[in-house]
C-alpha positions as CSV (number, residue, x, y, z in Angstrom):
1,X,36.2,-1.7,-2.2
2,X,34.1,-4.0,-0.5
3,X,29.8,-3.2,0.2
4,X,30.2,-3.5,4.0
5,X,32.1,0.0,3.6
6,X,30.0,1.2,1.8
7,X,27.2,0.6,4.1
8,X,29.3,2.5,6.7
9,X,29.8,5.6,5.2
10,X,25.8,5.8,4.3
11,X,25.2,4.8,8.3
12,X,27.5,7.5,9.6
13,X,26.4,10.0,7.1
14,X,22.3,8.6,8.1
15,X,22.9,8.8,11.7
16,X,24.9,11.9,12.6
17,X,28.5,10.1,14.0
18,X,30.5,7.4,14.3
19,X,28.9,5.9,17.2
20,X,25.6,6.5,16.0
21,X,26.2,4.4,13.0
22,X,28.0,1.3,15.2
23,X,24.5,1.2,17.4
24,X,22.4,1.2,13.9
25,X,24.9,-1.6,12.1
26,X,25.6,-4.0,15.5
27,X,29.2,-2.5,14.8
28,X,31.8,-1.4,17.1
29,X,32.6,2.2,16.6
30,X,36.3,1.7,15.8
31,X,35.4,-0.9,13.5
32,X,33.4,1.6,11.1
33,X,36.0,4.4,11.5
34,X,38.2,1.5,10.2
35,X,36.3,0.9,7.1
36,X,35.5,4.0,6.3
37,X,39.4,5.2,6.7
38,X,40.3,2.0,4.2
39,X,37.4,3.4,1.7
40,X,39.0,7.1,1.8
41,X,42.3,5.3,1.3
42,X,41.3,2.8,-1.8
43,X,39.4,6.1,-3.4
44,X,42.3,8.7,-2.6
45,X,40.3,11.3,-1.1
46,X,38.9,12.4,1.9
47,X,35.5,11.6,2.6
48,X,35.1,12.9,5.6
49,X,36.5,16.5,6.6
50,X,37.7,16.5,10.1
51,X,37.5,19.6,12.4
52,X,38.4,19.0,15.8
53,X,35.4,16.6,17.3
54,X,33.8,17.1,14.3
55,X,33.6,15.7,11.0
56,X,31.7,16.6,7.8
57,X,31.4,15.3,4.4
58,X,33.6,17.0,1.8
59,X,32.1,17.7,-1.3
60,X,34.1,14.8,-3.2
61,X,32.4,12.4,-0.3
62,X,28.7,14.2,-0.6
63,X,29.2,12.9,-4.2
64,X,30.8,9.4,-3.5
65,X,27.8,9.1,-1.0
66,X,25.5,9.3,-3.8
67,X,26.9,6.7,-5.6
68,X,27.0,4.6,-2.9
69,X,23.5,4.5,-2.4
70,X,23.0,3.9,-6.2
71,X,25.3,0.8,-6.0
72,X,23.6,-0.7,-2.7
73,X,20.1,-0.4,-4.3
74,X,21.3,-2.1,-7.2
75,X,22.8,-4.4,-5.4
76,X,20.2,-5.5,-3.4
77,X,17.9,-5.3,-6.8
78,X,20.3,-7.6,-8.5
79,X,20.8,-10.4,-5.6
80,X,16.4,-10.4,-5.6
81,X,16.3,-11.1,-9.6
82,X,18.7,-14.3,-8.8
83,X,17.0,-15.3,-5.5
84,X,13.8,-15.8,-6.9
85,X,14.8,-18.8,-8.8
86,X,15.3,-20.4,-5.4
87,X,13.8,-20.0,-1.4
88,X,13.5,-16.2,-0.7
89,X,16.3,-15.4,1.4
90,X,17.6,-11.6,2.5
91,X,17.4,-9.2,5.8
92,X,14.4,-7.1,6.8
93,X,14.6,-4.6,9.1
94,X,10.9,-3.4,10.6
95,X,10.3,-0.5,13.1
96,X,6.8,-0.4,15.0
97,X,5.4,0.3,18.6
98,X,4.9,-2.2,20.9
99,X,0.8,-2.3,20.2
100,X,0.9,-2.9,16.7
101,X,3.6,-5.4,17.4
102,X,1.0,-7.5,19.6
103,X,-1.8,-6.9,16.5
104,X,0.4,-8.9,13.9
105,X,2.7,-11.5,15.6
106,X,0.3,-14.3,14.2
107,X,0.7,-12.9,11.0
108,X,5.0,-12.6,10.9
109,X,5.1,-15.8,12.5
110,X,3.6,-17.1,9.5
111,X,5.9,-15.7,7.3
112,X,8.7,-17.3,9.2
113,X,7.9,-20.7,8.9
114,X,6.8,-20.3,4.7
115,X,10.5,-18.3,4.4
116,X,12.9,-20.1,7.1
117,X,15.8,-18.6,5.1
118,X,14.8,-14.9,5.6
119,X,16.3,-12.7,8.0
120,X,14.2,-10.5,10.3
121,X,14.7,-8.0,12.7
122,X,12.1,-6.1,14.1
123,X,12.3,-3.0,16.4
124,X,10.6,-1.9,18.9
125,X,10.7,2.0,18.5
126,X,7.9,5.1,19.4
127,X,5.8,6.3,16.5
128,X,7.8,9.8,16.2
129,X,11.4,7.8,15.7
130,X,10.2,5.5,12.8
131,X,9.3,8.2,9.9
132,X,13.3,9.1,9.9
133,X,14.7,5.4,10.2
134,X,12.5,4.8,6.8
135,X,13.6,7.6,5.3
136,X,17.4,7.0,6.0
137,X,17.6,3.4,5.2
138,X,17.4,2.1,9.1
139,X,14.3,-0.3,8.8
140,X,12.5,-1.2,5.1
141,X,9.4,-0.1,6.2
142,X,7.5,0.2,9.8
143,X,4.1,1.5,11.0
144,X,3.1,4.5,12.9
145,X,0.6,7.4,13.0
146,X,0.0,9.4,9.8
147,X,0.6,12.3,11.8
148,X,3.8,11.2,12.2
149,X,5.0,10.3,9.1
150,X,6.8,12.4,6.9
151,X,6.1,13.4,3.4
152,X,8.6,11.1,1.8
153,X,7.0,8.2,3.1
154,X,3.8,6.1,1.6
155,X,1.5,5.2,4.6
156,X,-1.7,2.7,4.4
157,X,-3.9,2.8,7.2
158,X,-3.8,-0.5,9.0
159,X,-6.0,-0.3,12.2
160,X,-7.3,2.2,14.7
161,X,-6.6,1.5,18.0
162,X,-8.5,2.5,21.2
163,X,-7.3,4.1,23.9
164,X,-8.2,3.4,27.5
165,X,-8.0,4.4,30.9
166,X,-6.5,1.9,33.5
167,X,-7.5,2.4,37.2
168,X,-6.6,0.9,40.3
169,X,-9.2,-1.4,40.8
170,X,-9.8,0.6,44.4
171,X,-9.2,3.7,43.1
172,X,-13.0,6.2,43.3
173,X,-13.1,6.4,39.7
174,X,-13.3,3.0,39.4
175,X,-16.8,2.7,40.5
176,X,-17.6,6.0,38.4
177,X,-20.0,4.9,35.0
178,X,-18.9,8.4,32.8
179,X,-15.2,9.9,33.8
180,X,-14.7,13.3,32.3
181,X,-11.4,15.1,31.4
182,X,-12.2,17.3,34.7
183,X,-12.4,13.6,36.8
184,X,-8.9,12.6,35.4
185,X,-7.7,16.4,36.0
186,X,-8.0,16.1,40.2
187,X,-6.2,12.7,40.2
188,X,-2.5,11.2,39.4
189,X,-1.7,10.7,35.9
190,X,0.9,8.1,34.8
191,X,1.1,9.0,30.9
192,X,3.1,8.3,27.8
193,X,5.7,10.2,26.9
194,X,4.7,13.2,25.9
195,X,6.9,13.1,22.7
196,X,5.1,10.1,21.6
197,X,1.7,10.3,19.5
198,X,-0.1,9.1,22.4
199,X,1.1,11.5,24.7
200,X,0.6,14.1,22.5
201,X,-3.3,13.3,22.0
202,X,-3.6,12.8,25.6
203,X,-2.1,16.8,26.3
204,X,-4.4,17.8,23.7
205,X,-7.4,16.7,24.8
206,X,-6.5,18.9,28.3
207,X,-5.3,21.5,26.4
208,X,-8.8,21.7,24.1
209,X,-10.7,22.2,27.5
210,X,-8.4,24.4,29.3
211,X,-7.6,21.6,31.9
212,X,-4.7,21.3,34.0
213,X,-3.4,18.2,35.0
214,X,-1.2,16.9,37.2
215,X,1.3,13.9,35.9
216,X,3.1,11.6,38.3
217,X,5.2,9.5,36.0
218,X,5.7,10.1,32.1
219,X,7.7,7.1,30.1
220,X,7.4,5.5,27.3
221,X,7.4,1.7,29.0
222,X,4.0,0.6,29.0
223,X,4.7,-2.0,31.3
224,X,6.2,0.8,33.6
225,X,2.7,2.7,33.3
226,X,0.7,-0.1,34.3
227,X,2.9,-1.6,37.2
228,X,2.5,2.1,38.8
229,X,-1.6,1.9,38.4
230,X,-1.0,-2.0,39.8
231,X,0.0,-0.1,42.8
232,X,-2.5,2.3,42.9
233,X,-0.6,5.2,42.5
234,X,-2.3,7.0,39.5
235,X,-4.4,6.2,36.7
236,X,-3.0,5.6,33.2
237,X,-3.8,6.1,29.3
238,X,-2.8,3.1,26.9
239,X,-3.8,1.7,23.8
240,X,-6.1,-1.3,23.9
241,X,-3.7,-3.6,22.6
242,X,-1.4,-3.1,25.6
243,X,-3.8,-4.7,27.7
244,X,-4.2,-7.9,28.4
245,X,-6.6,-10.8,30.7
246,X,-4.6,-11.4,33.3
247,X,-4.2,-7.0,33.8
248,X,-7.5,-7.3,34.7
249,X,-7.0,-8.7,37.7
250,X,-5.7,-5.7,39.2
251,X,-7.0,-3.3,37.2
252,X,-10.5,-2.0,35.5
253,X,-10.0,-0.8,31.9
254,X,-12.1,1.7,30.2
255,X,-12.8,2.9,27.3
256,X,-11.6,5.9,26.7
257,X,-11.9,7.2,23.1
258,X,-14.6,9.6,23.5
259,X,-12.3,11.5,25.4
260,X,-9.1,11.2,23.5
261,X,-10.3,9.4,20.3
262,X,-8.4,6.5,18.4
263,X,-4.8,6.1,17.5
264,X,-4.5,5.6,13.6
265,X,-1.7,2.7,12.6
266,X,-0.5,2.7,9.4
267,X,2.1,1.0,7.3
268,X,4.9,3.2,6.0
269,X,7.7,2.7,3.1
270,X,10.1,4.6,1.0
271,X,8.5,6.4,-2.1
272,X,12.0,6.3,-3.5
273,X,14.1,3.7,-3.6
274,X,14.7,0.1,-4.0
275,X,12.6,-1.9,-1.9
276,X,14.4,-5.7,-1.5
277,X,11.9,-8.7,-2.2
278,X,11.7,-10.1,1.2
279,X,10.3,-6.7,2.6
280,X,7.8,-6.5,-0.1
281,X,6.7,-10.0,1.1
282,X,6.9,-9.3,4.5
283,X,4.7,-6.8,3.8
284,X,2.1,-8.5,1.9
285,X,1.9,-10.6,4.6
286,X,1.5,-8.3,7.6
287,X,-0.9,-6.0,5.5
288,X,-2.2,-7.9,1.9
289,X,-3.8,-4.2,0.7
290,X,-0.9,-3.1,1.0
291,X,1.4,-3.1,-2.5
292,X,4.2,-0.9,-2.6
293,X,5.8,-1.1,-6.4
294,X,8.6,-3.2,-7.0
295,X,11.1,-0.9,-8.3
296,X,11.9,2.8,-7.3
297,X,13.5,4.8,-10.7
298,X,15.5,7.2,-8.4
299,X,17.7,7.0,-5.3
300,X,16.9,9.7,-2.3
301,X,19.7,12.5,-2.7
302,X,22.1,13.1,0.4
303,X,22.5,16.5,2.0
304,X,26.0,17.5,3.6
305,X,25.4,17.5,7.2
306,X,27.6,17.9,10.3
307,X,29.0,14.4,11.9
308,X,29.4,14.3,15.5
């Protein structure tokens, strides 16, 4: 029985299918189908239940799926206690949006050149998709909105972002001192995704004044947002750390937070769980108030769900 297998049966349990769990472990599928088929043939049961296209955990693999989050976390716990006589070495995996990203790059490139020998992969995901890649196992820890974090999580506020309005630098409300929600409502819009926490606060704002409005692009690409005001197509709502000088060329930025306030960052971890000793100094490098405890007593229970 080998760890690697182990890890595949918690990623395709985590993530809802075979393909699923290759994306989330830089795996081809067949290869985790493989693994797992050589686990359920070392243990001598099935795992996995197959029905047609589908595939569930039998109850002897619900159980073995406990386990085998029990001997990972101990794992990992064990390799930390004998790292730490030498150079910190391990993998951590962070999730964050593109603006907090920006905020702390100084910060994790820091941590780079102290700890050479760590690991790090760090991605680039919207606010609403990072609570359940916590909770599952996905990333160590990650930052997003407290609204959308889920109640399994620790959070500590980290920074509160503006948001502001980008307008074609010919556009009317460009020379305009005060815009108003009406203002925006008779233009264009180029928005966030309306999934994301952004785009939700932006709809919201509307939706408290009983405004329509009329949206000409909605994605999740800030880049996309802005090269559409660049062309004077529509004005757009970002945070302030998805600007930048040279933007300004092109386009005037305003502030925009009495109309849709501020979007609140904040760290996230596991409240369960063990959390490995690079992540915890990862962390205490991105965010020093932030100190999550070195050891969680229990592991998070697995519930028998349907695999695609």
């Amino acid at each position: 029985m080998e760890f690697y297998q182990l890890e595949y049966l918690c990623a395709v349990a985590d993530r809802g299918g075979y393909n699923q769990a290759a994306r989330t472990l830089y795996r081809v599928p067949s290869a985790v189908k493989r693994g797992v088929a050589l686990l359920e043939e070392e243990v001598g049961v099935k795992l996995l239940q197959r029905d047609g296209r589908n595939v569930r955990l039998t109850e002897e693999g619900d159980e073995f799926l406990r386990w085998a989050r029990s001997a990972l976390a101990s794992r990992s716990e064990l390799l930390d206690r004998i790292r730490r006589k030498g150079p910190l070495r391990g993998r951590v995996v962070v999730a964050a949006g593109q603006a907090i990203l920006n905020k702390f790059l100084s910060r994790l490139k820091t941590f780079m050149i102290q700890h050479p020998q760590v690991e790090i992969l760090v991605l680039r995901r919207r606010g609403f998709e990072i609570g359940s890649m916590i909770e599952q196992g996905t990333a160590d820890f990650g930052y997003l909105p407290l609204e959308s974090c889920p109640p399994t999580l620790e959070w500590h506020k980290c920074v509160e972002l503006r948001m502001m309005l980008a307008i074609p630098i010919k556009h009317e409300l460009a020379r305009k001192k005060d815009i108003s929600l009406t203002d925006l409502s008779k233009v264009p819009l180029i928005l966030p995704d309306r999934e994301a926490s952004s785009g939700k606060r932006i709809h919201r704002a509307f939706q408290e004044k009983g405004l329509e409005y009329r949206t000409l692009v909605e994605t999740g690409d800030s880049r996309l947002l802005l090269g559409f005001v660049r062309e004077g197509l529509g004005i757009t709502v970002i945070q302030e750390q998805e600007t930048s000088p040279d933007i300004r060329k092109d386009v005037k930025i305003v502030d925009a937070s009495h109309l849709f306030g501020k979007q609140v960052e904040g760290m996230a971890w596991r409240k369960r769980g063990y959390l490995p000793e690079a992540a915890r100094r990862l962390m205490a490098t991105l965010v020093p108030e932030a100190q999550p405890p070195d050891v969680y007593s229990a592991t998070a229970a697995t519930t028998t769900k349907k695999i695609k």
